[in-house]
C-alpha positions as CSV (number, residue, x, y, z in Angstrom):
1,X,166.4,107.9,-194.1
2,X,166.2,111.1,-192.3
3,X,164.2,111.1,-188.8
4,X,162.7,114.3,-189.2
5,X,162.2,116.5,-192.6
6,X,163.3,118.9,-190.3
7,X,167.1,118.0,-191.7
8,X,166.4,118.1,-195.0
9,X,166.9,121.5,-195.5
10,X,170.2,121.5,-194.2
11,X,173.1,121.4,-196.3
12,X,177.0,121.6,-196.6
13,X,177.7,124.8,-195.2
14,X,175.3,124.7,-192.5
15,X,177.1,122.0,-190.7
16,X,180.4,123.5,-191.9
17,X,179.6,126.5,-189.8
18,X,178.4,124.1,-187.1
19,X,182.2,122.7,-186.5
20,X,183.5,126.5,-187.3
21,X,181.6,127.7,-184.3
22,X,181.6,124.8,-181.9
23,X,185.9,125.2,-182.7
24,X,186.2,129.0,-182.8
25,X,183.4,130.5,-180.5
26,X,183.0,133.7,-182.4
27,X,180.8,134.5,-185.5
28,X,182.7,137.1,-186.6
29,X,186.3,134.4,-186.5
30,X,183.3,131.9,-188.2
31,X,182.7,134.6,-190.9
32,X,186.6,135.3,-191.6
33,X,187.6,131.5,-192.0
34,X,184.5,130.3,-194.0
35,X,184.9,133.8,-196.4
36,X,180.8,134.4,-196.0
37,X,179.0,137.3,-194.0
38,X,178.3,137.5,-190.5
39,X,174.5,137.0,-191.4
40,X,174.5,134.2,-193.5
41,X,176.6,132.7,-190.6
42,X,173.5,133.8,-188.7
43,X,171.1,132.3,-191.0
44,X,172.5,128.9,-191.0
45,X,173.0,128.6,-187.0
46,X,169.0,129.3,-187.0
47,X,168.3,126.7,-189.8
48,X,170.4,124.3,-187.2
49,X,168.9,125.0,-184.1
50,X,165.2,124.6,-185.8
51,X,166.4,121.5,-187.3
52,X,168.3,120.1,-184.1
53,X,165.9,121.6,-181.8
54,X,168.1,123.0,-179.5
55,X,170.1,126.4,-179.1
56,X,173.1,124.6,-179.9
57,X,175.3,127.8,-179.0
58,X,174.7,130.1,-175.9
59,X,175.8,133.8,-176.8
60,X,178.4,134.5,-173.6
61,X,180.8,137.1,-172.9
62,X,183.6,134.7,-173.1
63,X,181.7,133.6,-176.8
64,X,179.5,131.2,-178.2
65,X,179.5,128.5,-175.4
66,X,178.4,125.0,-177.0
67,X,175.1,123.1,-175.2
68,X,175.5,119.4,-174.6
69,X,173.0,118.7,-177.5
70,X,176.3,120.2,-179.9
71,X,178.9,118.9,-177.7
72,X,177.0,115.2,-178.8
73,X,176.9,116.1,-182.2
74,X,180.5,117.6,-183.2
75,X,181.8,114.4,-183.8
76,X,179.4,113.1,-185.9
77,X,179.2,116.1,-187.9
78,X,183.3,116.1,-188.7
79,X,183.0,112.8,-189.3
80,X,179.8,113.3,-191.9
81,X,182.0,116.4,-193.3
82,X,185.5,113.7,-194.0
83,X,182.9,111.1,-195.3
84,X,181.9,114.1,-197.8
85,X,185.3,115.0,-198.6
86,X,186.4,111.0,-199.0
87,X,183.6,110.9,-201.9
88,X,184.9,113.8,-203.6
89,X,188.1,112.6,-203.4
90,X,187.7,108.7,-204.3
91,X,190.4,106.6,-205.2
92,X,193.3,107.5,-206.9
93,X,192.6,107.5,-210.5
94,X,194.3,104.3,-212.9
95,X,196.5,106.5,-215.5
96,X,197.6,104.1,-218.6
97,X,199.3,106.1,-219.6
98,X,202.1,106.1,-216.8
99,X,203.4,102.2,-217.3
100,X,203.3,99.5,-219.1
101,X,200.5,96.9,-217.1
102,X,199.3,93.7,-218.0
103,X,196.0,92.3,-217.2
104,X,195.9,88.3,-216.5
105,X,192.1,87.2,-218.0
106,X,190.0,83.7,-217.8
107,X,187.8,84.0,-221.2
108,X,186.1,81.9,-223.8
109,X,186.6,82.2,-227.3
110,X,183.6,84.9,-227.6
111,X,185.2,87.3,-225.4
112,X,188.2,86.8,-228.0
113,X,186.3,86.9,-230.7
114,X,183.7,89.7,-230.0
115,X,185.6,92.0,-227.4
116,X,189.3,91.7,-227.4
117,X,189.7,92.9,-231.0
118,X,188.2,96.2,-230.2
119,X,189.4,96.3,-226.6
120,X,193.2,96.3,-228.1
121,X,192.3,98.7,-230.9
122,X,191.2,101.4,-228.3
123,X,194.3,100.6,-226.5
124,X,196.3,100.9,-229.6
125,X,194.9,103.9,-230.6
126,X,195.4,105.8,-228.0
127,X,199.1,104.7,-227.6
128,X,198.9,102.7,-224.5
129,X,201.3,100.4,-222.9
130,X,198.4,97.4,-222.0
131,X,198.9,94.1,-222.4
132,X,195.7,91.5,-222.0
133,X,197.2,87.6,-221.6
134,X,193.8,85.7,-222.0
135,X,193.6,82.1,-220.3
136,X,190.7,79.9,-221.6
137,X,187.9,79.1,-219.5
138,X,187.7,75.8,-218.2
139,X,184.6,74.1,-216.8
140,X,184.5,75.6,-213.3
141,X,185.6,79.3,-212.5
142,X,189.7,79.5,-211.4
143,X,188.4,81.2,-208.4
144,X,191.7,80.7,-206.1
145,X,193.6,82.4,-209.1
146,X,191.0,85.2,-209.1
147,X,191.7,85.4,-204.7
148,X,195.4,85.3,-204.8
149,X,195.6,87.9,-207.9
150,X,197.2,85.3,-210.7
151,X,194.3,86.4,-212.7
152,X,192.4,89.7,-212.6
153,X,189.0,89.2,-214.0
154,X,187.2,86.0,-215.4
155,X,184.5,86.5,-218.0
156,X,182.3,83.4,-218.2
157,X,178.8,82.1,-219.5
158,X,175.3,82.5,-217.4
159,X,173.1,82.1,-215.9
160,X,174.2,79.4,-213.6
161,X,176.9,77.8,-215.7
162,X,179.1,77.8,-212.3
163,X,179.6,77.7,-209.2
164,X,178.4,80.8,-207.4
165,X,181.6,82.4,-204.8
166,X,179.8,84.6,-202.3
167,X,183.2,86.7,-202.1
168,X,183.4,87.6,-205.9
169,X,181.5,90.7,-207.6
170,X,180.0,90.1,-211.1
171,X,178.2,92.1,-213.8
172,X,176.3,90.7,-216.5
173,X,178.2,92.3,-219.9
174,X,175.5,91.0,-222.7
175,X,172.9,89.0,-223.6
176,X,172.5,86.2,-227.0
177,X,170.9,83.5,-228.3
178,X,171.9,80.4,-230.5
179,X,171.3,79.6,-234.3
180,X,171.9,77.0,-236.7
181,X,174.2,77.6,-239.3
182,X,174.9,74.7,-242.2
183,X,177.0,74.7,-245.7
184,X,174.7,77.1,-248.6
185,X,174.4,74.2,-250.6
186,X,172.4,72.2,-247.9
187,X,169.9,74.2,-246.7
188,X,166.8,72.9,-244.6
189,X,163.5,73.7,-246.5
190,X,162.2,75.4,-243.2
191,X,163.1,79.2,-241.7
192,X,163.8,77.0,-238.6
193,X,164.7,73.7,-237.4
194,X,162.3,71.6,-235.7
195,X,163.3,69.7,-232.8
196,X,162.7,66.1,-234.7
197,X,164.5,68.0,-238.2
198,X,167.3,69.2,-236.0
199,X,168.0,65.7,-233.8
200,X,168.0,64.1,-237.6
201,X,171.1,66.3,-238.8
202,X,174.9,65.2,-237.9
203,X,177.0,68.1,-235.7
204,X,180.1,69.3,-235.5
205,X,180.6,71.3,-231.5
206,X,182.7,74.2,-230.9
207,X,184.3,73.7,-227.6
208,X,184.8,77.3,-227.1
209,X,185.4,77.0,-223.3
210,X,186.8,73.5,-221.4
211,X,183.3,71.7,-220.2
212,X,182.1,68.0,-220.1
213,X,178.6,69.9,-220.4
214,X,177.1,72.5,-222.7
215,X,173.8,74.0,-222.8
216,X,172.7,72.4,-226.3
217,X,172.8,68.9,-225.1
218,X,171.5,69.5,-221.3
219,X,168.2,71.0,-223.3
220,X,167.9,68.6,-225.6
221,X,168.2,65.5,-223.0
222,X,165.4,67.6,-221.0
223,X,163.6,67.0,-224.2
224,X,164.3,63.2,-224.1
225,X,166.4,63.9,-226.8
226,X,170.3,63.4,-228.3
227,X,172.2,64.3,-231.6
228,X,174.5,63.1,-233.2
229,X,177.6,65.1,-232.9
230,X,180.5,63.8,-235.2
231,X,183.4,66.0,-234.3
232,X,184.6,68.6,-231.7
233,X,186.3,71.7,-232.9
234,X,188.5,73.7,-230.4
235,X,187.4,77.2,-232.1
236,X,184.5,78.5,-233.7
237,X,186.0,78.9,-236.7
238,X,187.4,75.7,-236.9
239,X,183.9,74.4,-236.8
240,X,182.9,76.2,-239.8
241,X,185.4,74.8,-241.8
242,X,184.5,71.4,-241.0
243,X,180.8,71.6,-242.4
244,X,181.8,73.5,-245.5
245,X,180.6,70.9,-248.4
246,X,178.3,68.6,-246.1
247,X,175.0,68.7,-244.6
248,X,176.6,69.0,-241.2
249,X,175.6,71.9,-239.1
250,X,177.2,73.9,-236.2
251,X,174.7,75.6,-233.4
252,X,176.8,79.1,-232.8
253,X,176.3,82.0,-231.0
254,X,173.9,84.9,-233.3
255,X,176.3,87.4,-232.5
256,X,179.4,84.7,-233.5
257,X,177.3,83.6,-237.0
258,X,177.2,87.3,-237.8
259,X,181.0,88.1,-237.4
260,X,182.4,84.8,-238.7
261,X,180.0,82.9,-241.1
262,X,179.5,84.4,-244.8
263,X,176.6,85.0,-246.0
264,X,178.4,83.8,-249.5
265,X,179.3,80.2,-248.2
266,X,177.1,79.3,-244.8
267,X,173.6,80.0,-244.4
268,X,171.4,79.9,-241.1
269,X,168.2,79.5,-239.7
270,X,166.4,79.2,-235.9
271,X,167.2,76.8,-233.5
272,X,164.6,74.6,-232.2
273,X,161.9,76.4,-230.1
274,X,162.7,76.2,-226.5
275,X,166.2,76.5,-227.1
276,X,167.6,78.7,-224.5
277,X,170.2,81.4,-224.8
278,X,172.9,82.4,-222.7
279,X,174.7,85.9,-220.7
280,X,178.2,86.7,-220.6
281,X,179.5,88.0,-217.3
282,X,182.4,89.3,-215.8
283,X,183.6,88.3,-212.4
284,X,186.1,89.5,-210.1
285,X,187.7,89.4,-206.6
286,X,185.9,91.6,-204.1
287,X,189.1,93.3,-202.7
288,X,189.8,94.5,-206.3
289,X,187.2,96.9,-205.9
290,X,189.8,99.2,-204.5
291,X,192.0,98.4,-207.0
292,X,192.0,101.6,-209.9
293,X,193.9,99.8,-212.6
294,X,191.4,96.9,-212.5
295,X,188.2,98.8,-211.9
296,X,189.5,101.1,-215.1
297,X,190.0,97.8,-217.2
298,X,186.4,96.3,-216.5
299,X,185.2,99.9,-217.5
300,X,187.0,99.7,-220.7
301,X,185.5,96.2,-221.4
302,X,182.0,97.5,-220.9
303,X,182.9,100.5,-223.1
304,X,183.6,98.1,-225.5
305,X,180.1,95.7,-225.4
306,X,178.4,99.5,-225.1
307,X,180.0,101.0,-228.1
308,X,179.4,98.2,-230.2
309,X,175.3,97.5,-229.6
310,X,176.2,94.5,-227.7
311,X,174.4,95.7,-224.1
């Protein structure tokens, strides 16, 4: 904040002619080298010495002779004038379009499934040379991979599903919730499973990221409650498979049961009430904030959850 309101009706040029004068002692030099008249030159050291209060500048034979008051303040005005020009400028800008790159990833199965396939399309059809080698998410985050640069973003399940790293950035990419989805042929009478209905049915459980724990069965012991879950699948689509022709069910991600369940061979319904759903986030290293090539890939992955609906 400003300590006067004085200042805010300063602006660019003012303190641009503040350094001009305070450098070149003459108005009319001041005019010349900043291309503007000799009275708006005029106009802007009044505007500073109201805002300042002070003369700033002492009109002398030998030119305008700087008061200690501007001595003070010339080097924190060049430095506000490079901050300026440093914002304009930024970083230099990630072209794709140069070199091949690769980006190294730490993902579950529902980044694979609902943002890779449109992520390399976009790359493809706009001819670029980018490579995305996806590593599968394991319980905790790889977080000295993500330090020493083996692995450029991680993309993970919240809230809370890890350990938190002070010294990593993160950005929640979308939000879902979970449903029950079950062979056509054995379909619960209800629009939703009840807790007791939903205990009673057999399971098969997607594994779509390396974990001892999942959400379903940390809610349901909450409840004082277990399934039965008769088989683990590595994929989501492997799960499906395994309760085509039973009354097994699979608990999936909504935005998963849409993309990859039929409506012609699976059916769904609600989860139990209470159930609770889930984020997915990205996370990456602090310093690669001043990295362009990965600060351009985590834009095109939000592109991608933005162009779709998914945010």
């Amino acid at each position: 904040m400003l300590n006067s309101n004085l200042l805010r009706k300063l602006d660019m040029q003012d303190l641009m002619v503040f350094v001009a004068v305070y450098d070149q002692s003459s108005v009319t030099d001041v005019s010349e080298t900043l291309f503007v008249s000799q009275s708006t030159v005029s106009y802007s050291l009044k505007k500073l010495r109201t805002s300042f209060e002070d003369e700033l500048f002492i009109n002398t034979r030998a030119g305008m002779r700087p008061t200690s008051k501007a001595t003070t303040m010339y080097g924190h005005v060049q430095k506000i004038l490079e901050s300026i020009n440093l914002c304009h400028a930024g970083n230099q800008a990630f072209d794709p379009t140069r070199k091949a790159v690769t980006f190294n990833v730490c993902a579950p199965e529902y980044f694979e499934q609902l943002i890779l396939p449109r992520l390399l399309k976009n790359f493809d059809r706009a001819d670029l040379p980018v490579n995305v080698n996806v590593h599968k998410l394991e319980a905790d985050i790889p977080a000295d991979d993500l330090r020493e640069g083996r692995l450029d973003l991680v993309i993970c399940f919240g809230p809370n599903f890890h350990r938190a790293h002070k010294d990593f950035k993160s950005q929640m990419l979308l939000e879902d919730d979970l449903v029950c989805v079950f062979d056509k042929r054995s379909a619960p009478q209800e629009a939703a499973f009840s807790l007791q209905a939903f205990v009673e049915r057999r399971h098969v459980f997607p594994t779509p990221w390396t974990s001892a724990t999942n959400m379903i069965d940390g809610w349901l012991a909450r409840q004082a409650h277990k399934r039965q879950v008769i088989a683990r699948a590595n994929s989501y689509g492997a799960a499906l498979k395994m309760i085509s022709g039973t009354d097994f069910i699979v608990t999936l991600p909504r935005r998963v049961q849409k993309l990859l369940a039929s409506t012609s061979a699976y059916g769904c319904c609600e989860a139990p009430q209470g159930l609770p759903g889930f984020t997915l986030e990205m996370q990456w290293n602090e310093t690669s904030e001043q990295d362009s090539a990965n600060t351009w890939f985590r834009e095109q992955v939000v592109k991608v959850c933005a162009d779709q609906g998914l945010v």
